[in-house]
TIVO-2410 file (N, C-alpha, C; in nm, 3 decimals):
# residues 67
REC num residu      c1      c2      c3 atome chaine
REC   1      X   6.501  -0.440  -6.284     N      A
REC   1      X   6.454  -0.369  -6.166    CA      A
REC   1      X   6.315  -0.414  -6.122     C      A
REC   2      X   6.252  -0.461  -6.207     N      A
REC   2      X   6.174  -0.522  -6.142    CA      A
REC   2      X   6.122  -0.621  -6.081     C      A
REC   3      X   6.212  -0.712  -6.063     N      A
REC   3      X   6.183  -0.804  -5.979    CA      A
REC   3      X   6.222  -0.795  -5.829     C      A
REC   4      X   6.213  -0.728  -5.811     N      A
REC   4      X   6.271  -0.653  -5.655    CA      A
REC   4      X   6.161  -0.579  -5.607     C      A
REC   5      X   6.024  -0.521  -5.673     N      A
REC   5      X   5.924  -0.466  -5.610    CA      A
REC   5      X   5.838  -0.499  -5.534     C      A
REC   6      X   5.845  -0.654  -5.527     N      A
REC   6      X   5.785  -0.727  -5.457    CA      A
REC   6      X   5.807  -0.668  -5.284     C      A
REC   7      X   5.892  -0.617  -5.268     N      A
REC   7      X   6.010  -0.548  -5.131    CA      A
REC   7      X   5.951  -0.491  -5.078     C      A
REC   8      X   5.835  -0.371  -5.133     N      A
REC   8      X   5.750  -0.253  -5.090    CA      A
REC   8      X   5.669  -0.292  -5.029     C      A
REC   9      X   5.573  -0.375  -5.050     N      A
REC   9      X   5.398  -0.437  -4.925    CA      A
REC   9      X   5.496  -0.498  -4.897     C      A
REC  10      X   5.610  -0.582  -4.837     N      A
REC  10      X   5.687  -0.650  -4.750    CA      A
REC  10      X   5.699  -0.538  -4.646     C      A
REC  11      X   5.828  -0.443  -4.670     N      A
REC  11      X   5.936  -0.334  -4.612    CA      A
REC  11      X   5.799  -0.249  -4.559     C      A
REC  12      X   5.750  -0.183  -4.660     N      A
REC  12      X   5.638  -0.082  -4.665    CA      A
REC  12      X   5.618  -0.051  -4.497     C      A
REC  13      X   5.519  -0.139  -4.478     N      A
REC  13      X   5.430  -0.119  -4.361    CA      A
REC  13      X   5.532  -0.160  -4.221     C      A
REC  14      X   5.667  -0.217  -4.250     N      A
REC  14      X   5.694  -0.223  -4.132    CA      A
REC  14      X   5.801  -0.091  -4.095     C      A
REC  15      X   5.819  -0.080  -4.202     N      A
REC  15      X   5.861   0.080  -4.197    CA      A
REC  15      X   5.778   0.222  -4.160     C      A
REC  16      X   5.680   0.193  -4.196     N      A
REC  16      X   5.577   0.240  -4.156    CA      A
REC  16      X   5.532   0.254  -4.039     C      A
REC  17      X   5.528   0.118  -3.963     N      A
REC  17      X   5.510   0.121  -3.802    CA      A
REC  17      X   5.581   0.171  -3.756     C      A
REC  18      X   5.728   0.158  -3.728     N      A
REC  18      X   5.782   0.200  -3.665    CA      A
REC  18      X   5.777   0.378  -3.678     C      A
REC  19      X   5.789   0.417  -3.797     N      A
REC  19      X   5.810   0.539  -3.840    CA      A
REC  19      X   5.690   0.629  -3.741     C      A
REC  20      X   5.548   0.552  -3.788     N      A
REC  20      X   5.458   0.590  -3.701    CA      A
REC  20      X   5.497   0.617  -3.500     C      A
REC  21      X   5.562   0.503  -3.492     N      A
REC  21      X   5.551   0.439  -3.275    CA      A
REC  21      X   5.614   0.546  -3.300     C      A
REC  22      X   5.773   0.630  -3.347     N      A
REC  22      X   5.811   0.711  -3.339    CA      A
REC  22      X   5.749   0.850  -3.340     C      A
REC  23      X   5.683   0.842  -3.454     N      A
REC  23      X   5.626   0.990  -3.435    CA      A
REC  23      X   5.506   1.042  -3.314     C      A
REC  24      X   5.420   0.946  -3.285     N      A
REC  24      X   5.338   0.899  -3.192    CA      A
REC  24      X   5.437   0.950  -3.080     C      A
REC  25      X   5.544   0.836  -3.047     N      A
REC  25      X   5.603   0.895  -2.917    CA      A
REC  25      X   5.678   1.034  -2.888     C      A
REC  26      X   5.756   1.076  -3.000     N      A
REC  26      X   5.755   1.201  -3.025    CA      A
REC  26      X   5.659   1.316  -2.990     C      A
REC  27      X   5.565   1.305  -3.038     N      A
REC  27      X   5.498   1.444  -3.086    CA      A
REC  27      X   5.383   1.391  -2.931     C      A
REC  28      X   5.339   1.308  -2.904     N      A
REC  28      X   5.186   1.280  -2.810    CA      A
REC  28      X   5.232   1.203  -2.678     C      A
REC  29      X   5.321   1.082  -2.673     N      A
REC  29      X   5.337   1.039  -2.524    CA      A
REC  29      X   5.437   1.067  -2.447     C      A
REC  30      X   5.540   1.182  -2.496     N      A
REC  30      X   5.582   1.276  -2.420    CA      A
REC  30      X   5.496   1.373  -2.357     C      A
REC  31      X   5.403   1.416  -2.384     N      A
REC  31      X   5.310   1.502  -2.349    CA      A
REC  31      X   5.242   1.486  -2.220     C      A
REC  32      X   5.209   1.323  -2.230     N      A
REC  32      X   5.107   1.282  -2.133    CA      A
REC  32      X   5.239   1.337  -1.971     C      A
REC  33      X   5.110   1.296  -1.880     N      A
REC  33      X   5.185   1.360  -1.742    CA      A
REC  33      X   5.233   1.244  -1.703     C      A
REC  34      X   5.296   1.214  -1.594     N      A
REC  34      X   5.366   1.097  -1.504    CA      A
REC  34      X   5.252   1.044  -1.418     C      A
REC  35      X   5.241   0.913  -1.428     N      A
REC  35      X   5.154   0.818  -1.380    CA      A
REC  35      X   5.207   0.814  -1.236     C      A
REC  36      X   5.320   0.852  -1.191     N      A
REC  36      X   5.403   0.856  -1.045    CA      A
REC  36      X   5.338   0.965  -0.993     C      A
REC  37      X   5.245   1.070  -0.979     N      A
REC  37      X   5.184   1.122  -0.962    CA      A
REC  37      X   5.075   1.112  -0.901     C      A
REC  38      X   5.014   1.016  -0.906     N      A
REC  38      X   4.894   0.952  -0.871    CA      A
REC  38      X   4.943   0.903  -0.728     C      A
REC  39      X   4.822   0.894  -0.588     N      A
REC  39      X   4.891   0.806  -0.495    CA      A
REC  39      X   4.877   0.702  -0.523     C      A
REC  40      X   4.968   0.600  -0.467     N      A
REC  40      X   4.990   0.455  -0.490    CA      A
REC  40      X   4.875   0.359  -0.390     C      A
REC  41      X   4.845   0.281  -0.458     N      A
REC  41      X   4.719   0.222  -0.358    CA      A
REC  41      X   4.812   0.069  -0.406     C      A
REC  42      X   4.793  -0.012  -0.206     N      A
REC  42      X   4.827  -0.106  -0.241    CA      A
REC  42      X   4.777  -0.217  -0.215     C      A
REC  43      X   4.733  -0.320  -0.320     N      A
REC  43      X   4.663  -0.415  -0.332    CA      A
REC  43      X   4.636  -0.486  -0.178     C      A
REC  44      X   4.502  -0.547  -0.162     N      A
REC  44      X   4.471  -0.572  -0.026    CA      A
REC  44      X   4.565  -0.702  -0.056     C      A
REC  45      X   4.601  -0.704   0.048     N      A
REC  45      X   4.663  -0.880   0.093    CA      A
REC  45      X   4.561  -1.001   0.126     C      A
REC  46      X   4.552  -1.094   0.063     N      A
REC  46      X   4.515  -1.193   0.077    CA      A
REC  46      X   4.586  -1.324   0.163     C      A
REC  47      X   4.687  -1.296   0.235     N      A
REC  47      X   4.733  -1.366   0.341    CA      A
REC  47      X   4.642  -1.452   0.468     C      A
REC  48      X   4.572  -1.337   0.494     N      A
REC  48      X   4.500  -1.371   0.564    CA      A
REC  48      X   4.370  -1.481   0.547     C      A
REC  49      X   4.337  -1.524   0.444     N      A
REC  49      X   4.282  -1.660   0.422    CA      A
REC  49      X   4.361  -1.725   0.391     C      A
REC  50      X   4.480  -1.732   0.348     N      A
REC  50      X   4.544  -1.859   0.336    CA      A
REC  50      X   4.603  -1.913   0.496     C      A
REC  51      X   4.604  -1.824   0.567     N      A
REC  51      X   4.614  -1.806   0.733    CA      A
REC  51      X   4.540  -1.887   0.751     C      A
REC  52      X   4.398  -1.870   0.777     N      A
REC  52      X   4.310  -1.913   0.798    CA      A
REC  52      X   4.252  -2.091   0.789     C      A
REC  53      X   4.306  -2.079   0.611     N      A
REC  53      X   4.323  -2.244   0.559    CA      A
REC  53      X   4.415  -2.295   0.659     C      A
REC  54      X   4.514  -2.263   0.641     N      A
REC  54      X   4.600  -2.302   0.715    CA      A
REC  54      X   4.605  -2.357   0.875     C      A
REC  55      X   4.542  -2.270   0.939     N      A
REC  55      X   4.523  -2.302   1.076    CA      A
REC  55      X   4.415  -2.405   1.071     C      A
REC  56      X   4.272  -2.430   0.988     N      A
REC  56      X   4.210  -2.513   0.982    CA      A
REC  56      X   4.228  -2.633   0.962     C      A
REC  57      X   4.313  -2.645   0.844     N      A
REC  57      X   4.396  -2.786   0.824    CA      A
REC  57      X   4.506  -2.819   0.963     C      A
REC  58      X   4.563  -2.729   1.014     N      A
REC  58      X   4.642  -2.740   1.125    CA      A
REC  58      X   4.572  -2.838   1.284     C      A
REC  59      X   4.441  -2.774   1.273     N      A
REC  59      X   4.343  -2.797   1.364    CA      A
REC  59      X   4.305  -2.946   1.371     C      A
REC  60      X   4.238  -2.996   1.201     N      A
REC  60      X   4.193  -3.092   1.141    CA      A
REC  60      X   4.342  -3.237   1.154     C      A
REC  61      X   4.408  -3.199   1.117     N      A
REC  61      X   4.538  -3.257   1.170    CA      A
REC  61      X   4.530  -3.312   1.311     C      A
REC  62      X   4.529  -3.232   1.403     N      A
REC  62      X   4.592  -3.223   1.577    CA      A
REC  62      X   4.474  -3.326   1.626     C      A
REC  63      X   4.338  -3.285   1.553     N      A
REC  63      X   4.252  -3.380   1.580    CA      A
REC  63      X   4.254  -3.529   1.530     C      A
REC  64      X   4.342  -3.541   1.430     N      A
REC  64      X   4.336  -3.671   1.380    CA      A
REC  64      X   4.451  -3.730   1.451     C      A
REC  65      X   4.545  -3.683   1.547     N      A
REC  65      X   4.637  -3.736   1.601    CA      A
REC  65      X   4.631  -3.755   1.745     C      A
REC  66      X   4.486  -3.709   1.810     N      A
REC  66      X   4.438  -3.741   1.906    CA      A
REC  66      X   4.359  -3.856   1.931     C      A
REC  67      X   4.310  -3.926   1.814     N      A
REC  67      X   4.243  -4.014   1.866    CA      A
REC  67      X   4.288  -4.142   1.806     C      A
***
């Protein structure tokens, strides 16, 4: 039987974690409230400089095909 104890600091702690995420989610992040709750804010768009690039290079172009 004893050469099999080696199993425990292996098994141990990952049994452990989980045992823990469970009880954790159990007993405390059921608790917390819904993050859907909050109003939603939505990230500014950055379109508008790549617009911008865009039309400049567009510009830079029209001019190089004018002369």
């Amino acid at each position: 039987t004893a050469d099999y104890w080696w199993w425990i600091p292996v098994a141990g702690p990952l049994v452990g974690g989980v045992a823990g995420a469970v009880i954790y989610f159990l007993l405390i992040e059921l608790h917390h409230s819904n993050h859907n709750d909050k109003p939603h804010e939505e990230p500014e768009e950055e379109e508008d400089e790549e617009e911008d690039e865009d039309s400049s290079l567009k510009d830079k172009y029209e001019m190089i095909n004018m002369s």
